[in-house]
Residue frames as qw, qx, qy, qz and C-alpha x, y, z in Angstrom:
[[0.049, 0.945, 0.297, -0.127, -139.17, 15.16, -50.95],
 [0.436, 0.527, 0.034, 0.729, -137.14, 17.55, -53.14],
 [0.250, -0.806, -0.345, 0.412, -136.06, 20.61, -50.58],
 [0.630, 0.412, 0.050, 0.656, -135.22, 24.02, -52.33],
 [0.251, -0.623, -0.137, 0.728, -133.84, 27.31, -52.17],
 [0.518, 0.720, 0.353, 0.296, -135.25, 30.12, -54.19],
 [0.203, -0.340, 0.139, 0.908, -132.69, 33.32, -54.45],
 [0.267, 0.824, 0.424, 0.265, -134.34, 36.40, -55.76],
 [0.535, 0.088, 0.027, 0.840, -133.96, 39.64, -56.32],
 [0.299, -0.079, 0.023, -0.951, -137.25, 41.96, -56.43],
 [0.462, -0.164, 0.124, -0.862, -140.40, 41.46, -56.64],
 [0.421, -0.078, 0.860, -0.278, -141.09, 37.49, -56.66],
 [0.744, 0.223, 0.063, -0.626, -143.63, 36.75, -59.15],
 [0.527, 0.385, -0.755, -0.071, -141.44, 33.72, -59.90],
 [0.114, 0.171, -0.886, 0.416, -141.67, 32.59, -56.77],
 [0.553, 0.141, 0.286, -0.770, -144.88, 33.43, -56.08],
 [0.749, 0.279, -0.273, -0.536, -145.64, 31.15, -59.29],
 [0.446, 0.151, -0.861, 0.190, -143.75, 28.08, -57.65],
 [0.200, -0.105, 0.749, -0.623, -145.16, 28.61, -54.40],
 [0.674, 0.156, 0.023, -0.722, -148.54, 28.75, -56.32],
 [0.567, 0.250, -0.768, -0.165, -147.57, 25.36, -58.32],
 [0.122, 0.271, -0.869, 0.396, -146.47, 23.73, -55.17],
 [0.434, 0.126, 0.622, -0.639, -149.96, 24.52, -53.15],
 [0.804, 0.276, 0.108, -0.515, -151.99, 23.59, -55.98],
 [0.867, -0.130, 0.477, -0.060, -150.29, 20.28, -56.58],
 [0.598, 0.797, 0.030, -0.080, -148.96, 21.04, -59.94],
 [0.490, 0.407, -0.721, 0.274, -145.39, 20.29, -58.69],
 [0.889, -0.362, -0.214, -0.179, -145.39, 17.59, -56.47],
 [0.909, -0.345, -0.090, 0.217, -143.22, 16.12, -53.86],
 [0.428, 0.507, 0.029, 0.747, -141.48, 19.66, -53.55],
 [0.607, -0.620, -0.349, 0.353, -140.56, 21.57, -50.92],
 [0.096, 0.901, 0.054, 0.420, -139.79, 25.49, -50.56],
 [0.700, -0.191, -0.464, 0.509, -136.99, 25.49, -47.44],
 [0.299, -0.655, -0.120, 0.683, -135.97, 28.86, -47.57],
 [0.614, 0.766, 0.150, 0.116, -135.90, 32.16, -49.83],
 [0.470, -0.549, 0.078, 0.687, -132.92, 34.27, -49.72],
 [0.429, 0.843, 0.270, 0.180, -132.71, 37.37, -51.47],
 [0.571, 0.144, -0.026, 0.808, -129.55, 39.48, -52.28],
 [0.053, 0.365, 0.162, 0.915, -132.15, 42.61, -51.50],
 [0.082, -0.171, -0.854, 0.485, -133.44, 43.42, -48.22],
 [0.344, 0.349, 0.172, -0.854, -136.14, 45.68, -50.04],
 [0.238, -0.033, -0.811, -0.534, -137.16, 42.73, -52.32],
 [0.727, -0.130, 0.091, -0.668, -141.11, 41.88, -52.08],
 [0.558, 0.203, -0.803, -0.056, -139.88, 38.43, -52.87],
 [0.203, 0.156, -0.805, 0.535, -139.31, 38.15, -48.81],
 [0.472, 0.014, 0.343, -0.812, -142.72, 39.29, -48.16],
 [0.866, 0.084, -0.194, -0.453, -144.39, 36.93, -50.34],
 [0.535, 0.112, -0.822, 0.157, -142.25, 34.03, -48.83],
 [0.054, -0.060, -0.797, 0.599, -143.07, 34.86, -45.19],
 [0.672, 0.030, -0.048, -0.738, -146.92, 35.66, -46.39],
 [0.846, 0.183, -0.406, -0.292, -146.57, 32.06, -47.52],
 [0.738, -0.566, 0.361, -0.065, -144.59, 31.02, -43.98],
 [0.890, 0.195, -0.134, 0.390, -141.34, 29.91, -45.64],
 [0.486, -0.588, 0.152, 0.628, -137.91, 31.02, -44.08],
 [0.500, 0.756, 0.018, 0.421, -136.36, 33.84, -45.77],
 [0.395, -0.675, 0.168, 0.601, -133.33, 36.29, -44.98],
 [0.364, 0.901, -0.210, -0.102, -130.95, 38.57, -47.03],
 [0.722, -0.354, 0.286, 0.521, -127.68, 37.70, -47.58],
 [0.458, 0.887, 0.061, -0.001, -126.06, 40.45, -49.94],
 [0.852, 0.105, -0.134, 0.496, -123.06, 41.17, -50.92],
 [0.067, 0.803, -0.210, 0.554, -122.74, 44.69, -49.33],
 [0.621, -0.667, 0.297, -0.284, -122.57, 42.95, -45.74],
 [0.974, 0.098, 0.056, 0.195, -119.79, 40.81, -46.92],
 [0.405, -0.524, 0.440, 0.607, -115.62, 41.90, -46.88],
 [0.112, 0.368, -0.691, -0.612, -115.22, 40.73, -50.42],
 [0.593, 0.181, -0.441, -0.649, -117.07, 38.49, -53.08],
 [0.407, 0.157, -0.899, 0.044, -115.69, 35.30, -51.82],
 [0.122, -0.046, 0.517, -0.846, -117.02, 35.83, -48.38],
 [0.365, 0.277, -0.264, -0.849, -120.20, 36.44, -50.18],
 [0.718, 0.084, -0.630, -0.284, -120.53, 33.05, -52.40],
 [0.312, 0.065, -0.931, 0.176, -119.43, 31.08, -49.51],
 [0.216, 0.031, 0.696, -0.685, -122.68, 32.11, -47.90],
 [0.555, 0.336, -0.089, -0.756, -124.59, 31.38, -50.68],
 [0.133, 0.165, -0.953, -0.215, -123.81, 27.52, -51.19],
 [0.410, 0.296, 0.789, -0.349, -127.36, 26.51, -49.96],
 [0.327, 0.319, -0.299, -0.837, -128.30, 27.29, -53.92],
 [0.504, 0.265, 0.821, 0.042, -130.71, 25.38, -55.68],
 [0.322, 0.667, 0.569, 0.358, -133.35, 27.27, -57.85],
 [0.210, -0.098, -0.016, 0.973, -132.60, 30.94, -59.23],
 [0.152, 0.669, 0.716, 0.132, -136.10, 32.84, -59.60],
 [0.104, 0.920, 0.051, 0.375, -135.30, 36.55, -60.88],
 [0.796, -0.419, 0.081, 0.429, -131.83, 36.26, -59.12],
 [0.553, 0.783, -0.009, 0.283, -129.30, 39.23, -60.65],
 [0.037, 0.778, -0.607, -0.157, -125.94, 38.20, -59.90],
 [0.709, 0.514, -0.463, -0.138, -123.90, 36.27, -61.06],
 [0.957, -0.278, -0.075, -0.039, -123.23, 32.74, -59.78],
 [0.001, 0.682, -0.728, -0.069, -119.55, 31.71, -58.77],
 [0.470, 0.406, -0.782, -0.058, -117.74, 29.15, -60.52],
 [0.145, 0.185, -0.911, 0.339, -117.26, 27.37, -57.19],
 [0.568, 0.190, 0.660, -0.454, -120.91, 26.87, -56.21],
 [0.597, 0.445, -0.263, -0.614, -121.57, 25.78, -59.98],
 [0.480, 0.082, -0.872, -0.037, -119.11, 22.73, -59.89],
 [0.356, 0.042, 0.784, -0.507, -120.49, 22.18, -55.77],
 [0.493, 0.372, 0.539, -0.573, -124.11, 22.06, -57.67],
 [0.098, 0.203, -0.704, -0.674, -123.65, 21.10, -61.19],
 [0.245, -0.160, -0.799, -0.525, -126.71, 20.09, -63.20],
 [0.347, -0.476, -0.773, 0.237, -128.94, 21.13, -59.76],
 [0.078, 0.488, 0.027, -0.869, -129.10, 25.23, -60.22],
 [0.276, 0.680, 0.605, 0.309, -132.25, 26.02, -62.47],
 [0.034, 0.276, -0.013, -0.960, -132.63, 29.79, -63.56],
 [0.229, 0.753, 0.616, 0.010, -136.05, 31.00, -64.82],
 [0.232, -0.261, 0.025, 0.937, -135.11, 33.58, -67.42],
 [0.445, 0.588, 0.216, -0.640, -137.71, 36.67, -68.32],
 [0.473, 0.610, -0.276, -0.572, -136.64, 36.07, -72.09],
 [0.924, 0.347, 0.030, 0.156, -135.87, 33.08, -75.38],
 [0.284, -0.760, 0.459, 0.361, -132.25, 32.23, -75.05],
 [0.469, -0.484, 0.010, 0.739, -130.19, 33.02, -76.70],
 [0.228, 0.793, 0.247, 0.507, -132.03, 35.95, -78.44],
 [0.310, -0.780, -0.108, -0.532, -132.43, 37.56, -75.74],
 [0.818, -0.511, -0.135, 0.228, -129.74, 36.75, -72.46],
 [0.609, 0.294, -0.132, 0.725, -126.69, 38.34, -70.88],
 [0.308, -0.358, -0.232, 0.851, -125.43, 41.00, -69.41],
 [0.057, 0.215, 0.123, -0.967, -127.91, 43.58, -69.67],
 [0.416, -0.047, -0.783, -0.461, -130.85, 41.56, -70.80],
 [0.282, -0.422, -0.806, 0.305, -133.20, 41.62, -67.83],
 [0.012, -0.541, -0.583, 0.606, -136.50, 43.37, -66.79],
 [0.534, 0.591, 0.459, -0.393, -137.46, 46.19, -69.17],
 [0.211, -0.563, 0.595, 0.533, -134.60, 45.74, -71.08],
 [0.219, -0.031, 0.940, 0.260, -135.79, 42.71, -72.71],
 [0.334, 0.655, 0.589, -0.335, -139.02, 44.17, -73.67],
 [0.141, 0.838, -0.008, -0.527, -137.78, 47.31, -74.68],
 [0.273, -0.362, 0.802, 0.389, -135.21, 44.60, -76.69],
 [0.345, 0.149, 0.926, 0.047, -138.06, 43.07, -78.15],
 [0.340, 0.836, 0.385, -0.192, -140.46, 45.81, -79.44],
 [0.270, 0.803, -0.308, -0.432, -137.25, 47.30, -81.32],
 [0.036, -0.399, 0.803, 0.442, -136.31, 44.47, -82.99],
 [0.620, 0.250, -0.327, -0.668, -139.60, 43.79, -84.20],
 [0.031, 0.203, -0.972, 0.115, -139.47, 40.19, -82.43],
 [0.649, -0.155, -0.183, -0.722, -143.03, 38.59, -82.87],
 [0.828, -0.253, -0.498, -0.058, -142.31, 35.25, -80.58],
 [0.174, -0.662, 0.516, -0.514, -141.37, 35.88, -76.61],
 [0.892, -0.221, -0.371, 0.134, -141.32, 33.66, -73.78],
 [0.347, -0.820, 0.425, -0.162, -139.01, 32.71, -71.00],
 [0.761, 0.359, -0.540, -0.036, -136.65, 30.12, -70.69],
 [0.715, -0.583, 0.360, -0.137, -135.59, 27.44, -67.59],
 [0.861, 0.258, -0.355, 0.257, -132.05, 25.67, -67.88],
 [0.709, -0.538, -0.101, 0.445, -129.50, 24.52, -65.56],
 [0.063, -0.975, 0.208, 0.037, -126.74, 27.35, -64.75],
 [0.821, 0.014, -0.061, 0.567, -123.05, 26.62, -66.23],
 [0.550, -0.321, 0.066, 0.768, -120.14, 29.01, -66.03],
 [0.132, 0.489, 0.515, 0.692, -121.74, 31.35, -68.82],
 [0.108, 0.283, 0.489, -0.818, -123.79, 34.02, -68.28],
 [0.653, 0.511, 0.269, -0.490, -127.34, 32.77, -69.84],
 [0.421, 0.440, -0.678, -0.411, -125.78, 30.06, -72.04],
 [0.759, 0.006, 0.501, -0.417, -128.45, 27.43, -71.23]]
């Protein structure tokens, strides 16, 4: 049995769509452990404990410094509307085992400032007539799948 962790950030409909997967067999021999969200106002948390999975915050405002931070975040597996940015050191700990589910086609559409209605608002002005989303493992980049 695969166990993960999903990290979010707002409102969950990623997760929500894994949890859905999971219950309706569609991924298999998968396991939800815990969520953890960087926002203690994220609906994410609600729809995990609606759906009886551990969750907590773990942010970086209740943290000294960044490091502090990452080192409480090594239980990473899957990113699902996550918005920060991984450290290095849990990338090599978890190489080729961090998935990200981004809103948009990389690499039209990824980076620093390339998330939520950005990436719409990106898309209806640049006259873009194919969308989507894109899942790939997380390297050192930021959305260079």
């Amino acid at each position: 049995m695969l166990r993960i962790a999903v990290l979010v950030s707002g409102g969950g409909t990623n997760l929500q769509a894994i949890i859905d997967a999971i219950a309706d067999g569609k991924i298999t021999n998968t396991e939800i452990a815990t969520v953890i969200s960087n926002n203690k106002n994220a609906y994410a948390l609600e729809r995990a404990a609606k759906a009886g999975i551990p969750n907590r915050c773990i942010s970086p405002k209740d943290y000294e410094d960044r490091a502090q931070f990452h080192e409480a975040l090594l239980a990473l597996i899957v990113l699902a509307g996550f918005l920060v940015v991984i450290p290095e050191m849990m990338i090599q700990k978890y190489r080729n085992r961090i998935i990200n589910i981004h809103p948009s086609l990389i690499p039209s559409f990824c980076g620093t400032g390339y998330y939520g209605l950005k990436v719409h608002e990106g898309v209806l002005n640049r006259g873009v007539k194919v969308t989507g989303a894109t899942c790939h493992f997380v390297d050192e980049g930021t959305d260079t799948a």
